[in-house]
Backbone as a printed PyTorch tensor [residue, N CA C, xyz], in Angstrom:
tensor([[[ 15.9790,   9.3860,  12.1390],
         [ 15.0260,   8.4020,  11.6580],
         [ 14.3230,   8.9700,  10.4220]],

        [[ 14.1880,   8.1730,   9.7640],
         [ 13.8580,   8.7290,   7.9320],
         [ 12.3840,   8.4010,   8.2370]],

        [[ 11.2520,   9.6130,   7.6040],
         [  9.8670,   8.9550,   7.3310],
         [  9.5760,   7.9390,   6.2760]],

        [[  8.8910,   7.4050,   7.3460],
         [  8.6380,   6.2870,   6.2120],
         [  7.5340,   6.4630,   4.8510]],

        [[  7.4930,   5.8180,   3.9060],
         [  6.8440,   6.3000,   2.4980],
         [  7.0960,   4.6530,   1.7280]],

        [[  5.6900,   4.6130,   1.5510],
         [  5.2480,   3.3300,   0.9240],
         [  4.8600,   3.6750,  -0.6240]],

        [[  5.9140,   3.1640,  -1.4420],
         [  5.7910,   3.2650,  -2.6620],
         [  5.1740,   1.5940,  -3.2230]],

        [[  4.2880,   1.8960,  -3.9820],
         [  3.3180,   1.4080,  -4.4320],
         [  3.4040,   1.2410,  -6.3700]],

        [[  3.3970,  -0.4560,  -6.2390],
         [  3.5940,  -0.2690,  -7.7540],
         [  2.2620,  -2.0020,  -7.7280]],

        [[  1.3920,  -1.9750,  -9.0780],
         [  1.0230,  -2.7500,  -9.1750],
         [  0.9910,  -3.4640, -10.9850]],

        [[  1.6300,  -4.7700, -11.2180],
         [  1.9800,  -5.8800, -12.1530],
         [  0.4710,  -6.0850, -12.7630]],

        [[  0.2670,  -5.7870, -13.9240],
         [ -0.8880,  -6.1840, -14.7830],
         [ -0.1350,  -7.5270, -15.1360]],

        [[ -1.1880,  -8.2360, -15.5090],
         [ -0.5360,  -9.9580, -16.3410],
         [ -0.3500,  -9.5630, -17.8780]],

        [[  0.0680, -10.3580, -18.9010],
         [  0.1740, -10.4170, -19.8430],
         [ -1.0040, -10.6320, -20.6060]],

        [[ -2.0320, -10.7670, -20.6110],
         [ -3.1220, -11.0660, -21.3880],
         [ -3.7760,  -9.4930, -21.1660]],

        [[ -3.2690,  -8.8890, -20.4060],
         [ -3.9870,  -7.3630, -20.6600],
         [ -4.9950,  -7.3010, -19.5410]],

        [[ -5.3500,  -7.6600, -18.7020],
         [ -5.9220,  -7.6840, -17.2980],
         [ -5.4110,  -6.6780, -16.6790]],

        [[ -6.1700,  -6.6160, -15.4620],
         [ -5.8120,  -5.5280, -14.5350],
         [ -5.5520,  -4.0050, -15.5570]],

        [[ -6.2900,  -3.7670, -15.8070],
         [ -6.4240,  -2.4170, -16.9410],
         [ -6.9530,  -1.5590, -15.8270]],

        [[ -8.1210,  -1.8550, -15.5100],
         [ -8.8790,  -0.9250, -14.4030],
         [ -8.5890,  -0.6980, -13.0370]],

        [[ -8.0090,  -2.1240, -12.8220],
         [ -6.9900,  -2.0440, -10.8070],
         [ -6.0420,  -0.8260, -11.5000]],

        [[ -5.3720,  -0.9200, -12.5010],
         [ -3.7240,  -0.2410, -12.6880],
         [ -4.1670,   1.3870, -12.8360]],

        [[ -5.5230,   1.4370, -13.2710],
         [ -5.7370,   2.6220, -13.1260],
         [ -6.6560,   3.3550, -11.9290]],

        [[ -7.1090,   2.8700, -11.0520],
         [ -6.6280,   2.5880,  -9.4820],
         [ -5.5360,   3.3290,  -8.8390]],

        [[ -4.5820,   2.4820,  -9.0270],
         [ -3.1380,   3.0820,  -8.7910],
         [ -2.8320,   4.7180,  -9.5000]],

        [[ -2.6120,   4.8500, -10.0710],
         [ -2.8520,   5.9010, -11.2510],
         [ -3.4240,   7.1020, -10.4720]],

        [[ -4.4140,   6.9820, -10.1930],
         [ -5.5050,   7.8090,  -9.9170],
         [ -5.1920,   8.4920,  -8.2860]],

        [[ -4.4200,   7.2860,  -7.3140],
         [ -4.1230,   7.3070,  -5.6990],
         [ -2.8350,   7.1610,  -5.7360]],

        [[ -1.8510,   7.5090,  -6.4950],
         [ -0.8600,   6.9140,  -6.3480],
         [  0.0270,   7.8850,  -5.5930]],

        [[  0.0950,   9.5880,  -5.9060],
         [  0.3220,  10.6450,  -5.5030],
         [ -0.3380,  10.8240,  -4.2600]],

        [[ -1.6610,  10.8070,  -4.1600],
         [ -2.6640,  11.1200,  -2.9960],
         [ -1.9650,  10.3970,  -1.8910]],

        [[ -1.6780,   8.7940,  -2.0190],
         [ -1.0140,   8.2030,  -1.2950],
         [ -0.0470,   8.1800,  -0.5990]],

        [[  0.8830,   8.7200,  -1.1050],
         [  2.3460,   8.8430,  -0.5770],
         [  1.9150,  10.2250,  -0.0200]],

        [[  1.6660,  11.0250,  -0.2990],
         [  1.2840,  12.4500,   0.1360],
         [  0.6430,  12.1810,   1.7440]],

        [[ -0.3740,  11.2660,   2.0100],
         [ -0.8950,  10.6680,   2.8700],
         [ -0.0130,  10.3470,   3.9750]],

        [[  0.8740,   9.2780,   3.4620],
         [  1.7940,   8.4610,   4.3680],
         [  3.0640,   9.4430,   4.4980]],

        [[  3.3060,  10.7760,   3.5980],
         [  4.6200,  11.9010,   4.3010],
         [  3.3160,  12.5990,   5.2460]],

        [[  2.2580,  13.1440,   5.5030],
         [  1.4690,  13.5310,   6.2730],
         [  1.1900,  12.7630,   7.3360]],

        [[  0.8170,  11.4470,   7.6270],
         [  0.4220,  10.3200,   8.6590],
         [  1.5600,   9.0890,   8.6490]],

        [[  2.8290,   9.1700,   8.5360],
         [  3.7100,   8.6900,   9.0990],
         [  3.7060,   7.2700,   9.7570]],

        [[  4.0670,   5.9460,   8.7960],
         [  3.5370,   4.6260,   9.6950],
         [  4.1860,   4.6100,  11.1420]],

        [[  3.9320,   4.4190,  11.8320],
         [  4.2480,   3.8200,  13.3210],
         [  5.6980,   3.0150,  12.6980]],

        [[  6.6780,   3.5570,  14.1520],
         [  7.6420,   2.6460,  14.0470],
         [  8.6190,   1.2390,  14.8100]],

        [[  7.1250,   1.1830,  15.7480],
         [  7.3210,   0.5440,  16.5330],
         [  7.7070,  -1.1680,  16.2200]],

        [[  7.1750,  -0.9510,  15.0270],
         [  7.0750,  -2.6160,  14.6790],
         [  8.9790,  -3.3720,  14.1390]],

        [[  9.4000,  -1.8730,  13.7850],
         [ 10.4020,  -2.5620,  13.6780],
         [ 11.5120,  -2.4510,  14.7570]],

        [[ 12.9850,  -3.1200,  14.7180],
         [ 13.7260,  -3.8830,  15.4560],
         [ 14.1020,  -2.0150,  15.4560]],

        [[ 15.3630,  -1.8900,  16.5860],
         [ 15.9250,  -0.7010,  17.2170],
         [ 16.9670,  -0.3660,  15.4490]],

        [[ 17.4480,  -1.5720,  14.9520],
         [ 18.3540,  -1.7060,  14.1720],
         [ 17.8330,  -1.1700,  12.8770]],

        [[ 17.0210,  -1.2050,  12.9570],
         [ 15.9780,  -1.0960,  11.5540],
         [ 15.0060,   0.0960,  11.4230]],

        [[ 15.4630,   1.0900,  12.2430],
         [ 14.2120,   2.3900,  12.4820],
         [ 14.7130,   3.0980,  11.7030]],

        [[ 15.5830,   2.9420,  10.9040],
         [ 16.0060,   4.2880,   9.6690],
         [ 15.3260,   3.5660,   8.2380]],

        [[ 14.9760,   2.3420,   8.4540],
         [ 14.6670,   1.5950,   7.2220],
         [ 13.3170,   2.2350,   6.7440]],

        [[ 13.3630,   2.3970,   5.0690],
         [ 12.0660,   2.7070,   4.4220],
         [ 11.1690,   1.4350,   4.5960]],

        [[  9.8860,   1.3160,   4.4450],
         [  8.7660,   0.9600,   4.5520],
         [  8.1860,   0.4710,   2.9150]],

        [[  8.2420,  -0.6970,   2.1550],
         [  7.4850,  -0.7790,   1.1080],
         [  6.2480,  -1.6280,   1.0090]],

        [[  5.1730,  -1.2380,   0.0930],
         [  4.1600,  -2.0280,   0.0730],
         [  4.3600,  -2.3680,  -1.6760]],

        [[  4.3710,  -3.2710,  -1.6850],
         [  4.1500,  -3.5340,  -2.9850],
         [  2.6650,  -4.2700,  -3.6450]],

        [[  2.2070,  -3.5500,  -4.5600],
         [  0.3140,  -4.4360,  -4.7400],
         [  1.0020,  -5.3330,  -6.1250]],

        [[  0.2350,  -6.2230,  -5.8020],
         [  0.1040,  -7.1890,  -6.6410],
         [ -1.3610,  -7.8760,  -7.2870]],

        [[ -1.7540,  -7.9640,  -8.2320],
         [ -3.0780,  -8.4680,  -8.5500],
         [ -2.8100, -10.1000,  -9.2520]],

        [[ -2.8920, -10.8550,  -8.6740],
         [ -3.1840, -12.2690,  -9.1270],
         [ -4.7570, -12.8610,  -9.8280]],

        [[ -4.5520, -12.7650, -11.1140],
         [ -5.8120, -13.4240, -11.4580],
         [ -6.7560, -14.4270, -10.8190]],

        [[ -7.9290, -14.1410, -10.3620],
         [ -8.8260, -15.4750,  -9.9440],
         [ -8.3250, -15.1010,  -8.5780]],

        [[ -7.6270, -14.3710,  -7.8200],
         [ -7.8450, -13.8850,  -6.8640],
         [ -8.9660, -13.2340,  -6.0710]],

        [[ -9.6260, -14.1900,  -4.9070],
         [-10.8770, -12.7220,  -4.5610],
         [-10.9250, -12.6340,  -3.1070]],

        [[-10.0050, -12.8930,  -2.5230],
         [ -9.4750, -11.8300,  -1.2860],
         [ -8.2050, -11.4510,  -1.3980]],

        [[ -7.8670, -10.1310,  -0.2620],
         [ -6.2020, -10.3950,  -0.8310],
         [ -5.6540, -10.2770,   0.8530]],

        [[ -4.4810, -10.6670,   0.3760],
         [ -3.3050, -11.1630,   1.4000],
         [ -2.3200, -10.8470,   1.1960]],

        [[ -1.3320, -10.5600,   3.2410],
         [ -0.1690,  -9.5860,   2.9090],
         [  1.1510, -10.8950,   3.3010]],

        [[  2.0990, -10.7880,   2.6530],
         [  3.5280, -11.4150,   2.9440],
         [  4.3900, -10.7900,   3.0480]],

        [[  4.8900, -10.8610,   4.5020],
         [  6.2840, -10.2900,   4.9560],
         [  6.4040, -10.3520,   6.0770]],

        [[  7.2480,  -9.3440,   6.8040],
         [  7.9580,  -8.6040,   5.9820],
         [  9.4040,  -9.1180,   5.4790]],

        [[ 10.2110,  -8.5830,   4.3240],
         [ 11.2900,  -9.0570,   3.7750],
         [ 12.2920,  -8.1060,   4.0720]],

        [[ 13.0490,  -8.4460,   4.7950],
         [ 13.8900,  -6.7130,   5.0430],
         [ 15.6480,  -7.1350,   4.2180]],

        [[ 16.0510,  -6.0600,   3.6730],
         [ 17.5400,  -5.7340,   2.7070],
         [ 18.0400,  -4.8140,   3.7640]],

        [[ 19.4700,  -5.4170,   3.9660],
         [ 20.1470,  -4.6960,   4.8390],
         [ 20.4040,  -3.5850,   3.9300]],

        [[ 21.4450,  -4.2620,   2.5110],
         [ 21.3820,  -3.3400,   1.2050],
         [ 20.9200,  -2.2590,   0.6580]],

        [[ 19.7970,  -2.2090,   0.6500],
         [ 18.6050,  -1.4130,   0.4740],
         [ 18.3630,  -0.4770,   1.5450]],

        [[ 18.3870,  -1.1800,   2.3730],
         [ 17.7500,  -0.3630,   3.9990],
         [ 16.0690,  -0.2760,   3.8350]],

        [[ 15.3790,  -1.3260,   3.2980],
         [ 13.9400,  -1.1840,   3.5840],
         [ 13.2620,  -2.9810,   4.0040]],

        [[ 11.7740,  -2.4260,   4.2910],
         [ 11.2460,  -3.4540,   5.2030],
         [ 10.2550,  -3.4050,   3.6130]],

        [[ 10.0220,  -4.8930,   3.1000],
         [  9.0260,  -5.4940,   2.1470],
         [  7.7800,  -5.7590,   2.4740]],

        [[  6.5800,  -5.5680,   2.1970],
         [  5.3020,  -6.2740,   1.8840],
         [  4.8200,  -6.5760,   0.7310]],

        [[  4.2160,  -7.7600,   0.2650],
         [  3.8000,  -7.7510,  -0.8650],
         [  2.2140,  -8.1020,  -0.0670]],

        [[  1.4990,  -7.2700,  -0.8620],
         [ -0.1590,  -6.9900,  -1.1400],
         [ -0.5900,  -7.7400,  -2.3320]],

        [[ -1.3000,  -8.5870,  -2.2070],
         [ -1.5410,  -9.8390,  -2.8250],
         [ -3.7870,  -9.0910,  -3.0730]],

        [[ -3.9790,  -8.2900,  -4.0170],
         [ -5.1270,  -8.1690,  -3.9340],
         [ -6.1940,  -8.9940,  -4.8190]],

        [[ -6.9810,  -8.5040,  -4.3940],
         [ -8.4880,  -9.1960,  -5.2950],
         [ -8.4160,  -9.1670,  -6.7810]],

        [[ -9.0290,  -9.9500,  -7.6380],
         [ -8.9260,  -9.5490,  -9.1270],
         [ -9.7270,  -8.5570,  -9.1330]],

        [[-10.6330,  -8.9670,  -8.7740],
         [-12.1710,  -7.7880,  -9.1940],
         [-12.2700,  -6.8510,  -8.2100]],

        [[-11.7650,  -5.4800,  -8.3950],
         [-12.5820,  -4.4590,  -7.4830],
         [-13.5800,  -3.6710,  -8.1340]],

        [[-14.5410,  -2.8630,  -7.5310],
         [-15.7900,  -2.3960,  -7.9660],
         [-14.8960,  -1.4640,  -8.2150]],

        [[-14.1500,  -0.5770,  -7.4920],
         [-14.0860,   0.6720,  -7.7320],
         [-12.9970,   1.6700,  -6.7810]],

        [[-12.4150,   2.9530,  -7.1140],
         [-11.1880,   3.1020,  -6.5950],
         [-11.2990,   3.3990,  -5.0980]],

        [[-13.0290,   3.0780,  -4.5480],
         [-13.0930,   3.6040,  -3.1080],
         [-12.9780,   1.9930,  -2.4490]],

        [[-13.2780,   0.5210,  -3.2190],
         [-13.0340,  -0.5130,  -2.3180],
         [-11.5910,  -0.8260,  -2.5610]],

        [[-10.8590,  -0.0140,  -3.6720],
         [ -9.3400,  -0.0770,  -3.7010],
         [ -8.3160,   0.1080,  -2.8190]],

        [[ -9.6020,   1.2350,  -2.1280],
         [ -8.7130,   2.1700,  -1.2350],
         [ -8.5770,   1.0820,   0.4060]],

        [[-10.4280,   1.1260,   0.0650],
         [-10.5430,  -0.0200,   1.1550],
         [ -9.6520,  -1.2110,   1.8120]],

        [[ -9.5170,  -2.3750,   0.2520],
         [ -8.7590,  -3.0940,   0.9180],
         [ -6.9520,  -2.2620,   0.8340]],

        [[ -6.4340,  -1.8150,   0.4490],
         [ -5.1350,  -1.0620,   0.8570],
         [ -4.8660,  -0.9790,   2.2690]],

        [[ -6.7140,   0.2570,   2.8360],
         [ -6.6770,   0.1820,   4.3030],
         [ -6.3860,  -0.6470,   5.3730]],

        [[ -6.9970,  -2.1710,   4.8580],
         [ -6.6680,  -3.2810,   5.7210],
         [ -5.8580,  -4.2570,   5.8590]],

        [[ -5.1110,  -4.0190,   4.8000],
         [ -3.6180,  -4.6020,   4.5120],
         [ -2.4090,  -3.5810,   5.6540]],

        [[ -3.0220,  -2.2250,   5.4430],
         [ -2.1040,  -1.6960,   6.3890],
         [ -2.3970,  -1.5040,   7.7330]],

        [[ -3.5410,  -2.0730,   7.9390],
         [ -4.2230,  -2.2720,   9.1530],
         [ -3.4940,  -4.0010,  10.3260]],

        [[ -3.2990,  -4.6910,   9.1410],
         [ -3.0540,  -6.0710,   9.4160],
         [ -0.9290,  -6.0090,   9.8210]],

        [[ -0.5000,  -5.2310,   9.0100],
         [  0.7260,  -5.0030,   9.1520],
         [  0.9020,  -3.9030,  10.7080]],

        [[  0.0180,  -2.8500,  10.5410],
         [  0.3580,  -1.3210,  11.7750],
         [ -0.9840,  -1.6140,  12.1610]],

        [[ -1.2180,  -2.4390,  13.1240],
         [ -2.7580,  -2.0490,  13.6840],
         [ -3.2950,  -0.9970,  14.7240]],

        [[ -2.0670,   0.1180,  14.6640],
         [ -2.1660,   0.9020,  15.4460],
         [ -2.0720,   2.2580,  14.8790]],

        [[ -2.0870,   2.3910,  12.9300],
         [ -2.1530,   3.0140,  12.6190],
         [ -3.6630,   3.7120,  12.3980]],

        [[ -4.1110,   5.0140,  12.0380],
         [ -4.8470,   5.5550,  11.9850],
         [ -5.3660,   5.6360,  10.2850]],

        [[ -5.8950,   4.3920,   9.8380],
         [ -6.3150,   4.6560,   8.7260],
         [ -7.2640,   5.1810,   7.6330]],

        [[ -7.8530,   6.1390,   9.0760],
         [ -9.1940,   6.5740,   8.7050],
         [ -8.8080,   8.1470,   8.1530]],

        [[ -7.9410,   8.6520,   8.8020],
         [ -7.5500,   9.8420,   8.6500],
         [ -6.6870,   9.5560,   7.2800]],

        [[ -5.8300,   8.3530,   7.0940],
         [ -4.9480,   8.1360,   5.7360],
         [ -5.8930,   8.3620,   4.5440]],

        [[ -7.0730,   6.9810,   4.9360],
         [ -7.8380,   6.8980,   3.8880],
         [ -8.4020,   8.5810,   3.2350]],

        [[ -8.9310,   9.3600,   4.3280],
         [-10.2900,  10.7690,   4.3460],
         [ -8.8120,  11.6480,   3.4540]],

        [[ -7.5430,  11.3690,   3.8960],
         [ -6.5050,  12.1630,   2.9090],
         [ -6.1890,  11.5930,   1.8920]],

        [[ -6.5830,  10.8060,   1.3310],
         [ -6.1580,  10.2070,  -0.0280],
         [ -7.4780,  10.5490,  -1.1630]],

        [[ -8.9020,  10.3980,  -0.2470],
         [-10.0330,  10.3930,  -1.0630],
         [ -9.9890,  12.4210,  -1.3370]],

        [[ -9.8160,  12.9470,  -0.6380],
         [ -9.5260,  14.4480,  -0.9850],
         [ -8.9450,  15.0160,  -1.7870]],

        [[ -7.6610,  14.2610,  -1.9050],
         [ -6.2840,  15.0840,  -2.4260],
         [ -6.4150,  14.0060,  -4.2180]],

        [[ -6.8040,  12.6120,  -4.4310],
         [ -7.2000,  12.1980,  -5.2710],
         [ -7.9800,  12.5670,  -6.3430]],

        [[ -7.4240,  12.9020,  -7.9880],
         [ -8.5310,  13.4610,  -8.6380],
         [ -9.2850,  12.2630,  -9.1130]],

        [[-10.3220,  13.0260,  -9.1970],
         [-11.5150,  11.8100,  -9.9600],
         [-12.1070,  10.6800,  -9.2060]],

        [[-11.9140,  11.5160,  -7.9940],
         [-12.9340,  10.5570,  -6.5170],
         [-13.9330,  11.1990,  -6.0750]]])
């Protein structure tokens, strides 16, 4: 069974938005994955068939967005991974409510994961937090 590792990419729009979410990402993007090879998502959620499959989260920022919301999962036999798309807020204050909602997106998908310990390893290992 392969650990799972949520690679994380987030789409600025064309008018030049999302400057400050993207650097967000930037900033947690290492800390993150470092996190999730350390705290390992639960693999219960998926099928017997599907326990070698990688795990993706994908963030997305939709303008005029101000909650965010998760869709999936999308699974590629092809590929061998399970999809989420993270549908976040336009406006975050800052890279600790970034982290925040991340937390509860993966809370809503693994509610049996431990995201307190993910989060306390991302805000550590993160420079410029």
């Amino acid at each position: 069974m392969n650990t799972s590792i949520a690679y994380l990419y987030s789409e600025a729009n064309s008018e030049g938005d999302n400057v400050s979410q993207k650097k967000y990402v930037d900033l947690t993007h290492k800390a993150i994955i470092n996190a999730f090879k350390k705290f390992p998502l639960p693999r219960e959620g998926l099928k017997k068939e599907r326990a070698d499959y990688s795990i993706n989260f994908y963030l997305v920022w939709e303008k005029g967005r101000e909650t965010f919301e998760v869709n999936g999962p999308s699974y590629s036999k092809k590929y061998k991974c399970c999809d989420y798309s993270v549908f976040l807020p336009n406006e975050l204050r800052d890279v600790v409510e970034y982290l925040d909602v991340l937390c509860q997106a993966i809370l809503l998908v693994f509610p049996n994961y431990d995201v307190d310990r993910f989060k306390k390893c991302c805000m550590i290992k993160s420079d410029g937090l």
